[in-house]
GUZAVEX-536313 format. One record per residue (C-alpha): y, z, x; residue in three letters. Coordinates in Angstrom, 3 decimals. Last residue first. Layout:
N
<r <Y; Z; X>; Ala>
...
This chain:
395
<r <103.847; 134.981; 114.866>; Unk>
<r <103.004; 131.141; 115.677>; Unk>
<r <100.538; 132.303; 118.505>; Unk>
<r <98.539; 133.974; 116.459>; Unk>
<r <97.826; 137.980; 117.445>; Unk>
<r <95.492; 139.535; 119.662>; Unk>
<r <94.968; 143.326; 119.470>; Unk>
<r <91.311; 143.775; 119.496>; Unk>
<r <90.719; 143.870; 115.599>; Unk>
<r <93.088; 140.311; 115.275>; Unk>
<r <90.908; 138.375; 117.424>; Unk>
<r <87.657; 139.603; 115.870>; Unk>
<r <89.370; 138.786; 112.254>; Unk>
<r <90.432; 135.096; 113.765>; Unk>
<r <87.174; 134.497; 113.783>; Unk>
<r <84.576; 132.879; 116.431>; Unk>
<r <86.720; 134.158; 119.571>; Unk>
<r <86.597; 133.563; 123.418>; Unk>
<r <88.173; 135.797; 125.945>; Unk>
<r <90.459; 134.567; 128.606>; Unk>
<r <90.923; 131.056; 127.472>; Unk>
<r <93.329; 128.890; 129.505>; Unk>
<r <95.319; 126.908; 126.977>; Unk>
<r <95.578; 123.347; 127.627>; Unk>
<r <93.524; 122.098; 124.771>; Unk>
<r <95.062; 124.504; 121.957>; Unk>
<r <98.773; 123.117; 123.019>; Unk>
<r <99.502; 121.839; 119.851>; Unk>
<r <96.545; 123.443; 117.377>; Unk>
<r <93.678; 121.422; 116.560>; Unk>
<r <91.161; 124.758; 117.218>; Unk>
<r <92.961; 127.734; 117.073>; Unk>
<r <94.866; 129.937; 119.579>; Unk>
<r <94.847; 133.347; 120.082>; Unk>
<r <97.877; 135.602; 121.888>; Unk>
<r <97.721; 138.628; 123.431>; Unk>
<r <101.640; 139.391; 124.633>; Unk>
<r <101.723; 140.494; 128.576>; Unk>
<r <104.725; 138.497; 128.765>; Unk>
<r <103.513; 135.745; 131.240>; Unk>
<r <101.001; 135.570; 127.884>; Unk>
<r <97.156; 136.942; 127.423>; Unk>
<r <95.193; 134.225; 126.300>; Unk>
<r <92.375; 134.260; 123.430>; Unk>
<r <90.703; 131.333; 122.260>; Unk>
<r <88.841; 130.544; 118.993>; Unk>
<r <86.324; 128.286; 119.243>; Unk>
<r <83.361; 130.352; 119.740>; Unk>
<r <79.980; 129.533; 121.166>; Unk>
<r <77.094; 129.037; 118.631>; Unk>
<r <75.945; 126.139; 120.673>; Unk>
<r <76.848; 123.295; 117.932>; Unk>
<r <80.419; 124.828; 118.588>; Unk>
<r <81.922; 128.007; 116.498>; Unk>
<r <84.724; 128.663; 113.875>; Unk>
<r <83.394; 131.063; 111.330>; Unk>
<r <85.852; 132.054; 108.560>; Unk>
<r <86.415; 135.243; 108.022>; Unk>
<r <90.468; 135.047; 109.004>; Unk>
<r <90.486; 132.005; 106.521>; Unk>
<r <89.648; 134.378; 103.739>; Unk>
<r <88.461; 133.425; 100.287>; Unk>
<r <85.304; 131.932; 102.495>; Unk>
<r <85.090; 128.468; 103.395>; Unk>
<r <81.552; 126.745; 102.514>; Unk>
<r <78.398; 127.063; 104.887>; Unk>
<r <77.390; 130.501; 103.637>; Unk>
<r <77.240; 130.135; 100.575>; Unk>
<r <79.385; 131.174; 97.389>; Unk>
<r <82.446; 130.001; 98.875>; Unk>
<r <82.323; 126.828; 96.827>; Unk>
<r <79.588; 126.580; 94.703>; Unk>
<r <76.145; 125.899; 96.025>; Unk>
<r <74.265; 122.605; 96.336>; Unk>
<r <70.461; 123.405; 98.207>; Unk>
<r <70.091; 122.734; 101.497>; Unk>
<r <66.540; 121.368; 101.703>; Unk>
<r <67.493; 118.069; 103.519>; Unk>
<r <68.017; 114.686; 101.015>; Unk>
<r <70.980; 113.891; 103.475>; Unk>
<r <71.154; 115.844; 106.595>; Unk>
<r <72.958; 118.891; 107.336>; Unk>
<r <73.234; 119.784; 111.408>; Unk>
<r <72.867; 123.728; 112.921>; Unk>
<r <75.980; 124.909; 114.246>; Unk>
<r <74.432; 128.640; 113.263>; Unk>
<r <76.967; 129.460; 110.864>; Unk>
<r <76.366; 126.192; 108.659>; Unk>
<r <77.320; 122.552; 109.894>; Unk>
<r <76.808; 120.139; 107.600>; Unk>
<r <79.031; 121.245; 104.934>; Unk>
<r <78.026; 121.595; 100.983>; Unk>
<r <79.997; 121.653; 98.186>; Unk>
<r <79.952; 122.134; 94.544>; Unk>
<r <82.664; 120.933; 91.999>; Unk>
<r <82.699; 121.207; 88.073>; Unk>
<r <83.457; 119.017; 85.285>; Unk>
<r <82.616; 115.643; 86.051>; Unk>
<r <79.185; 116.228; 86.850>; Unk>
<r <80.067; 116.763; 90.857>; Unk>
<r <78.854; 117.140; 94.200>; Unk>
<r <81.381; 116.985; 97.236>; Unk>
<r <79.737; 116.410; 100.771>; Unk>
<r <81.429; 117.304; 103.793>; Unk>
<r <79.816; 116.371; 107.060>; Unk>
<r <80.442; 118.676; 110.245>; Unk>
<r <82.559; 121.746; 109.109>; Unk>
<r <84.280; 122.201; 112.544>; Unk>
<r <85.247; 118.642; 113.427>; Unk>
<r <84.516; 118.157; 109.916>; Unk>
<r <87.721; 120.124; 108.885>; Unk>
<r <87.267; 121.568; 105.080>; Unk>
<r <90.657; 123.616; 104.081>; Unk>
<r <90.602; 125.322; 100.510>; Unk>
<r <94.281; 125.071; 99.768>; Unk>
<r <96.905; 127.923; 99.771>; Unk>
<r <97.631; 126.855; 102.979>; Unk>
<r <98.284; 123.075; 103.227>; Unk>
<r <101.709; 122.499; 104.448>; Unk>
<r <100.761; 124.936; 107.000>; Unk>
<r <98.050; 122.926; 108.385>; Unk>
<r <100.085; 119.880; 108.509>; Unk>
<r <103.070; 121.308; 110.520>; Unk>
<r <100.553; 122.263; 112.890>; Unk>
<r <99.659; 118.712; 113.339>; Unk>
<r <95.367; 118.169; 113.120>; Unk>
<r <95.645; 116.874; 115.283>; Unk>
<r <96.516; 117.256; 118.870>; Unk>
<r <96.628; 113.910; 119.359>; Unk>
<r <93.891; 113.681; 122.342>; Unk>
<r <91.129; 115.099; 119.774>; Unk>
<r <89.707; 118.328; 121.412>; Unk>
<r <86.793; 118.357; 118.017>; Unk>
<r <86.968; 115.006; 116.208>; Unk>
<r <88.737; 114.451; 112.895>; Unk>
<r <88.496; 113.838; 108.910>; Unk>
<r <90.623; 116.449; 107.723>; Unk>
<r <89.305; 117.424; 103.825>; Unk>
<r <91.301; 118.937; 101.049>; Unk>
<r <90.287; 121.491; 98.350>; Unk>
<r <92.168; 122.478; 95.085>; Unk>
<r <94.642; 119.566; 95.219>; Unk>
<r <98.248; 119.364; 93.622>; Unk>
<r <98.846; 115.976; 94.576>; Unk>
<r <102.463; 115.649; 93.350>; Unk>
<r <103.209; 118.765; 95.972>; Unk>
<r <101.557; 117.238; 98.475>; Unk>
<r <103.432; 114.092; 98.383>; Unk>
<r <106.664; 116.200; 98.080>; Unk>
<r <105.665; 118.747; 101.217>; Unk>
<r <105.051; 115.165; 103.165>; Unk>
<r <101.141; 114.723; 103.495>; Unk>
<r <101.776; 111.882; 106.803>; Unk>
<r <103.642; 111.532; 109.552>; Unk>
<r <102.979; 115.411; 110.255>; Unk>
<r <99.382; 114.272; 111.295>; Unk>
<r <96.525; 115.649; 109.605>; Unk>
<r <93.519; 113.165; 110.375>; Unk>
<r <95.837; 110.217; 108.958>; Unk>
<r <96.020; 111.516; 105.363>; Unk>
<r <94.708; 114.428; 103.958>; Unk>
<r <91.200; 113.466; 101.802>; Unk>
<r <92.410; 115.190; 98.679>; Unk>
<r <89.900; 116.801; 96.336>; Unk>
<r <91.190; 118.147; 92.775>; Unk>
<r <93.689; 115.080; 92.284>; Unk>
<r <97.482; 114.031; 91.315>; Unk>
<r <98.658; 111.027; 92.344>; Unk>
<r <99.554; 110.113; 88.867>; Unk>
<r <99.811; 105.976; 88.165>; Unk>
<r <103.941; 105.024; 87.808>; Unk>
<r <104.894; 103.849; 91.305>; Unk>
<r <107.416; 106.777; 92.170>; Unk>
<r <105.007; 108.819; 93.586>; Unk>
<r <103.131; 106.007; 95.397>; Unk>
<r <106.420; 104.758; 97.035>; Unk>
<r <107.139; 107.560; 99.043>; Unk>
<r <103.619; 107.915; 100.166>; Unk>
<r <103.897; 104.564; 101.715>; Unk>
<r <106.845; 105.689; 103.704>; Unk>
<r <105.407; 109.626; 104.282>; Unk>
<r <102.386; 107.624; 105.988>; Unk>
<r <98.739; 106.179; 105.132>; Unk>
<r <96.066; 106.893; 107.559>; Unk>
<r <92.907; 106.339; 104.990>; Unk>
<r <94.544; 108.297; 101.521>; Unk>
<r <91.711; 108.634; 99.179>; Unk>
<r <92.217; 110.926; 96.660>; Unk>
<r <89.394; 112.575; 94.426>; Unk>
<r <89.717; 113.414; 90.630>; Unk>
<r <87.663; 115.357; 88.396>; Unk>
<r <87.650; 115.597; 84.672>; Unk>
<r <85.378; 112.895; 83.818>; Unk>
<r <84.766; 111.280; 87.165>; Unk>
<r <88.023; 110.410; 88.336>; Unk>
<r <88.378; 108.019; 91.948>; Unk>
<r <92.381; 107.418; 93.349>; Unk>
<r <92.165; 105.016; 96.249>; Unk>
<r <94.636; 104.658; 98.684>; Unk>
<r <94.617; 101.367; 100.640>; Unk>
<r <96.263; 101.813; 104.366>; Unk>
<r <99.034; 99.088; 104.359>; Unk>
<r <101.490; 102.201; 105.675>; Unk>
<r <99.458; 102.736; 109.128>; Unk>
<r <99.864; 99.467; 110.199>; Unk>
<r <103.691; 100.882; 111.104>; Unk>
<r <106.170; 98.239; 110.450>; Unk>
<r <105.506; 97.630; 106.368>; Unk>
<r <105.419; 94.391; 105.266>; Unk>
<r <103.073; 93.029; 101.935>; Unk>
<r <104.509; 96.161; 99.833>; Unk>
<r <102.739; 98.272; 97.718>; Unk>
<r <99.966; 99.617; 99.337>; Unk>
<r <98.669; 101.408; 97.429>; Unk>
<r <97.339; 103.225; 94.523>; Unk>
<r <94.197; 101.427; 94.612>; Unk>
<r <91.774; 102.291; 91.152>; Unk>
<r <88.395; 103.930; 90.677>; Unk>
<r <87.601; 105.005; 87.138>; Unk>
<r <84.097; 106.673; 86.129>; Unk>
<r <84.140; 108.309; 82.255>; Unk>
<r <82.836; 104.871; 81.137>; Unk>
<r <83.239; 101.502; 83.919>; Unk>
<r <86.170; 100.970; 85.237>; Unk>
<r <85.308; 100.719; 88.726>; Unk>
<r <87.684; 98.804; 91.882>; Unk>
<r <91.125; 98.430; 90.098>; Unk>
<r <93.908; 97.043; 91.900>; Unk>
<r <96.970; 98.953; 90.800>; Unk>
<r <98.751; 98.847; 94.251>; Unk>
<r <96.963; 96.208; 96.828>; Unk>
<r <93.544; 95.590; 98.549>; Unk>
<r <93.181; 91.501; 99.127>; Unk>
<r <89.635; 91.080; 97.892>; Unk>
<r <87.873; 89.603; 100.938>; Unk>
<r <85.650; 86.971; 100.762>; Unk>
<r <81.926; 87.169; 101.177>; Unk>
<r <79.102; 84.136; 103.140>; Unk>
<r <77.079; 87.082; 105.056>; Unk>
<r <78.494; 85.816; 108.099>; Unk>
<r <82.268; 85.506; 107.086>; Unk>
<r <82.608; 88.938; 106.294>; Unk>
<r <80.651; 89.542; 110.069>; Unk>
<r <83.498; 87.760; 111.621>; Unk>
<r <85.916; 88.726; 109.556>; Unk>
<r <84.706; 92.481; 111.078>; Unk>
<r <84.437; 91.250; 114.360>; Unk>
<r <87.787; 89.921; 114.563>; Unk>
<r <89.201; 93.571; 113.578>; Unk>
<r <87.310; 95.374; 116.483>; Unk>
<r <88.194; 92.685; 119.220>; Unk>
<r <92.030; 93.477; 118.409>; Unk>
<r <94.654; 90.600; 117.251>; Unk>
<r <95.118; 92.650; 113.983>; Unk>
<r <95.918; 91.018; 110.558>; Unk>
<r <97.377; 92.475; 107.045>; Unk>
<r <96.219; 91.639; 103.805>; Unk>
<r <94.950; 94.895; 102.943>; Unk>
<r <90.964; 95.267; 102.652>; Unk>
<r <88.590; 95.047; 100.306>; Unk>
<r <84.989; 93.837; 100.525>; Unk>
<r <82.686; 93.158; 97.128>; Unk>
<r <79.138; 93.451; 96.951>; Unk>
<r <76.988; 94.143; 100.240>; Unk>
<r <73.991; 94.353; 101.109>; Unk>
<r <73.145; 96.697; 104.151>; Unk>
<r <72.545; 95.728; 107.750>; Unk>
<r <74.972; 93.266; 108.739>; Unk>
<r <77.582; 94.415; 106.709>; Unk>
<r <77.181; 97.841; 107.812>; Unk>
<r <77.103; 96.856; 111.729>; Unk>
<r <80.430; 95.265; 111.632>; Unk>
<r <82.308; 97.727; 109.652>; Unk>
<r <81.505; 100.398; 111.962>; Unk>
<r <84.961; 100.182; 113.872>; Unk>
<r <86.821; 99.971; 110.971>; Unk>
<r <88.564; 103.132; 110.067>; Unk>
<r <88.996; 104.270; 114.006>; Unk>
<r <89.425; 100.850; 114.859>; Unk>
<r <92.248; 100.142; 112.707>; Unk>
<r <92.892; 97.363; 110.605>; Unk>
<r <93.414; 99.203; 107.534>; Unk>
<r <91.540; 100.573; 104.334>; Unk>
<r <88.274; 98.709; 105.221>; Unk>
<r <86.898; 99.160; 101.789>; Unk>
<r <82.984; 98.160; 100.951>; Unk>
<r <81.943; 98.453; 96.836>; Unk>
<r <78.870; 97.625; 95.980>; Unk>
<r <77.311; 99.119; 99.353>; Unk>
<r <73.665; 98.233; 99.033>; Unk>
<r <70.480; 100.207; 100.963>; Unk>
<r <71.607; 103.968; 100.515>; Unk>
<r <68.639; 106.111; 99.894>; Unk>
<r <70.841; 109.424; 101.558>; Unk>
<r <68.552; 108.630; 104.893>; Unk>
<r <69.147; 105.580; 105.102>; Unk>
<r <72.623; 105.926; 104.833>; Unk>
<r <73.035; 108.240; 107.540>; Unk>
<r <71.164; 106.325; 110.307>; Unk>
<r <73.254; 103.227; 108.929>; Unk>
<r <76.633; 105.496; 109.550>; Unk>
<r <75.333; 106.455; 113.141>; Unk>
<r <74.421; 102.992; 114.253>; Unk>
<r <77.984; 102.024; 112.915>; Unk>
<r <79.535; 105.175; 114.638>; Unk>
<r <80.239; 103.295; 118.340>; Unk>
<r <82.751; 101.105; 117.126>; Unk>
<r <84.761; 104.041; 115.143>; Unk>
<r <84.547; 105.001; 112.107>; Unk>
<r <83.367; 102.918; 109.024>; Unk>
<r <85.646; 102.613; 106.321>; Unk>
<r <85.394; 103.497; 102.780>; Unk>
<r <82.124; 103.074; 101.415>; Unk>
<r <81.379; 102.830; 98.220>; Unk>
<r <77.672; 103.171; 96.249>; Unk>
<r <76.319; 102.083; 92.693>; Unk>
<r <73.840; 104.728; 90.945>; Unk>
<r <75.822; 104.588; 87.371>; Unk>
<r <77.042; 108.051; 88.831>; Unk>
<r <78.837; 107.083; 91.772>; Unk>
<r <77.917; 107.614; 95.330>; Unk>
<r <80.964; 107.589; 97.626>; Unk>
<r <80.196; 107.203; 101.083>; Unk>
<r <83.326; 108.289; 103.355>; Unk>
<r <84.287; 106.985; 106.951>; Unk>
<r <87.044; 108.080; 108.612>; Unk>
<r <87.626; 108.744; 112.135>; Unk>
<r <88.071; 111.052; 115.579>; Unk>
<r <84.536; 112.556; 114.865>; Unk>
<r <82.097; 110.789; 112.931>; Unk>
<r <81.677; 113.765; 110.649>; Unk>
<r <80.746; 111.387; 107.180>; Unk>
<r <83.203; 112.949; 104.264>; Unk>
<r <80.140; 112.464; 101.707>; Unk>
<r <81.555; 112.342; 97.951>; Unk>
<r <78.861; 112.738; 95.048>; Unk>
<r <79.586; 112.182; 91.194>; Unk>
<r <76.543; 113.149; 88.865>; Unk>
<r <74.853; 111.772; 86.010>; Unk>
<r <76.277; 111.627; 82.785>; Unk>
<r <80.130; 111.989; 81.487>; Unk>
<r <80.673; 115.078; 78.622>; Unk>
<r <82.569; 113.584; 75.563>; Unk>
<r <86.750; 113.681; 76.988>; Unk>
<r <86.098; 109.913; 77.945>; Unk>
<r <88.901; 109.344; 80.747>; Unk>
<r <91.781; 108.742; 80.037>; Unk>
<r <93.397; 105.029; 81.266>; Unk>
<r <95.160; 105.387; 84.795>; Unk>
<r <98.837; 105.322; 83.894>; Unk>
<r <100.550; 101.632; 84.156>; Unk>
<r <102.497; 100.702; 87.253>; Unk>
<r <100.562; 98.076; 89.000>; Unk>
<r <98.845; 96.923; 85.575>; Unk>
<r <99.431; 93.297; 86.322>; Unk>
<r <98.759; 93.568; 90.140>; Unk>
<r <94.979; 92.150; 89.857>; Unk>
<r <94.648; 90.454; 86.373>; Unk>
<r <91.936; 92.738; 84.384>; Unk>
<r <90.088; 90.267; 82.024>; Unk>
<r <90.564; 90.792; 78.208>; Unk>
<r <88.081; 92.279; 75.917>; Unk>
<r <90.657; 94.639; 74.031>; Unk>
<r <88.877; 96.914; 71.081>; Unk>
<r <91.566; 98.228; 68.496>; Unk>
<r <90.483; 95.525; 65.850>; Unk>
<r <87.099; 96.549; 65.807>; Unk>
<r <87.700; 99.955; 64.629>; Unk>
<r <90.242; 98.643; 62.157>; Unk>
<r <87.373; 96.486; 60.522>; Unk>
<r <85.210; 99.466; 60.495>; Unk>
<r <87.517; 101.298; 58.031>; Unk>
<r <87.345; 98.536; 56.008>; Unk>
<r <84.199; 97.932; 55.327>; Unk>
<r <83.311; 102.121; 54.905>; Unk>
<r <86.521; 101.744; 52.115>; Unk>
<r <84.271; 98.719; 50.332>; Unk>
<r <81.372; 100.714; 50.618>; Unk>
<r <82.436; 103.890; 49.102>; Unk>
<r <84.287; 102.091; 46.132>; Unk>
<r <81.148; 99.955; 45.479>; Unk>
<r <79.066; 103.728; 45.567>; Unk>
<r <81.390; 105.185; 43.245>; Unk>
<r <80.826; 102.353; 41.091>; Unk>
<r <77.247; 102.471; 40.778>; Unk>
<r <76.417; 105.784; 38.718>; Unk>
<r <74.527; 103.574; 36.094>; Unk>
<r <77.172; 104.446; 33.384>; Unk>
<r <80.205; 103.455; 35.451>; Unk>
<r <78.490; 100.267; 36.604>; Unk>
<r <77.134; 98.689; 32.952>; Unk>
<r <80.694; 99.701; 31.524>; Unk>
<r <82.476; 97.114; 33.947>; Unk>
<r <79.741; 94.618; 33.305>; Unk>
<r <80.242; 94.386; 29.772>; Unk>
């Protein structure tokens, strides 16, 4: 009989095998989901995890110094490229310069995060000159010269806008995620709440994208379901205190975070309040750091500043090697009273005033009332101030 025949030629055992290797492939297949993403359907559902197998290639971040603005060129590892924003009118010459230079001849990805100048200013000049995938930005309009330009230029190159909203995701694609985490609401009163926020994970790293966004649009993000929660936090609106409340911090949880702003800006930023929400947190200030560029494989971060002790200027592709954090002598040391705070001249930054009281006193760089000081001496680290009897002015 047949039966007999496969027990005595070893056979069955192998039927049994194959039937139970059939099967446990059709339960594979059932778990896989095809369907589209529908913009604002997943608003408040949980970033999905990342692959926890090692992710390829490498993950770099470039916090552009184009002084009182943002603009950031992310360069992801399946070799596409974002840019958020594009500083200020005068930086899109600047930003092209730049991106040339990094290889960069198609933005994929293009985010104006608001209607400011200061975030779009550049926008212009990078359409017109690079190619150019998709364009977000919040649907939200400006009457300035700045923001018509931009449609204008939109409109030139025959694109539409993707309207940039809460659980909007940009990349999906492997152990690379990039998804909006605001704005929420279609009316806010201050322009700077419809800033987009943009969480990005590469394997286990995460980087937060805040543009000018405010404690009001914060507010909502930590109660909107999708983890704020990232190793490298670009602080929101160049450090004022209207924005990075203790609580929004707090859910963050960064290891470094990065003030985009220009040297003697007239706000005074960044806020003092700011700065001492963050210590604890590896500081990088491109008014005194110069470009910031974040390299990572999805596991560890290395960083690089463009301005080393000297004030000398990084370039893309220049022979700078990638070193760890505080292992070189660009990065932020352990200490923040050893770290270097000089102009492109080598001068120092520092300054030193002696009060109606007779009290030394030093004042750093961003500080209220930094740019009216009288300096009577001049200091490049707060150690120097300290060793000849000058103290901070908050003590």
């Amino acid at each position: 009989m047949p039966q007999n025949s496969y027990r005595k030629s070893g056979l069955w055992p192998i039927i049994i095998f194959a039937v139970l290797l059939l099967f446990v492939a059709g339960c594979n297949n059932s778990s896989v989901s095809t369907g589209a993403f529908s913009p604002g359907s997943e608003a408040n559902q949980p970033i999905p995890m990342p692959d926890q197998t090692a992710p390829s290639g490498q993950l770099k971040v470039h916090f552009l110094d184009v002084g009182q603005a943002d603009s950031i060129l992310v360069q992801l590892p399946n070799n596409q490229n974002m840019l958020i924003d594009a500083g200020n009118n005068d930086d899109g010459d600047k930003i092209i310069n730049y991106l040339n230079k990094a290889g960069v001849k198609q933005i994929d990805y293009l985010v104006g995060t608001h209607p400011h100048e200061d975030h779009i200013g550049g926008m212009d000049t990078v359409i017109k000159n690079c190619t150019i995938g998709r364009v977000y930005m919040p649907r939200v309009t400006n009457t300035t010269r700045t923001y018509e330009d931009a449609l204008t230029a939109v409109k030139g190159k025959g694109l539409k806008i993707t309207t940039a909203k809460a659980g909007l995701k940009i990349v999906d694609d492997g152990s690379v995620q990039a998804v909006m985490l605001a704005p929420y609401s279609s009316e806010y009163e201050d322009l700077n709440n419809y800033s987009a926020v943009i969480k990005l994970t590469f394997g286990e790293v995460s980087f937060l994208f805040t543009g000018d966004t405010g404690e009001q649009s914060e507010a909502e993000i930590l109660v909107g379901g999708i983890s704020p929660q990232a190793d490298v936090f670009k602080v929101g609106h160049h450090g004022s205190h209207s924005s990075t409340s203790a609580a929004f911090l707090q859910a963050v949880k960064p290891e470094y975070a990065v003030i985009c702003i220009g040297a003697g800006n007239d706000y005074g930023h960044p806020h003092k309040e700011t700065l001492t929400r963050l210590q604890g947190i590896k500081v990088f200030r491109t008014d005194l750091d110069g470009t910031v560029v974040f390299a990572t494989d999805g596991r560890e971060i290395k960083v690089t500043t463009g301005k080393n002790n000297s004030g000398t200027s990084w370039e893309p592709g220049g022979s700078g090697s990638w070193s760890t954090t505080g292992q070189n002598d660009n990065s932020i040391s352990a200490s923040n009273n050893d770290r270097i705070y000089v102009d492109d001249s080598g001068q120092g930054l520092i300054k030193g005033n002696i009060n109606s009281k007779g009290e030394k006193i030093y004042h750093m760089p961003g500080e209220a009332g930094y740019a009216n000081t009288k300096p009577e001496q001049w200091f490049k680290t707060e150690a120097e101030a300290v060793a000849v009897g000058f103290r901070p002015v908050n003590d």
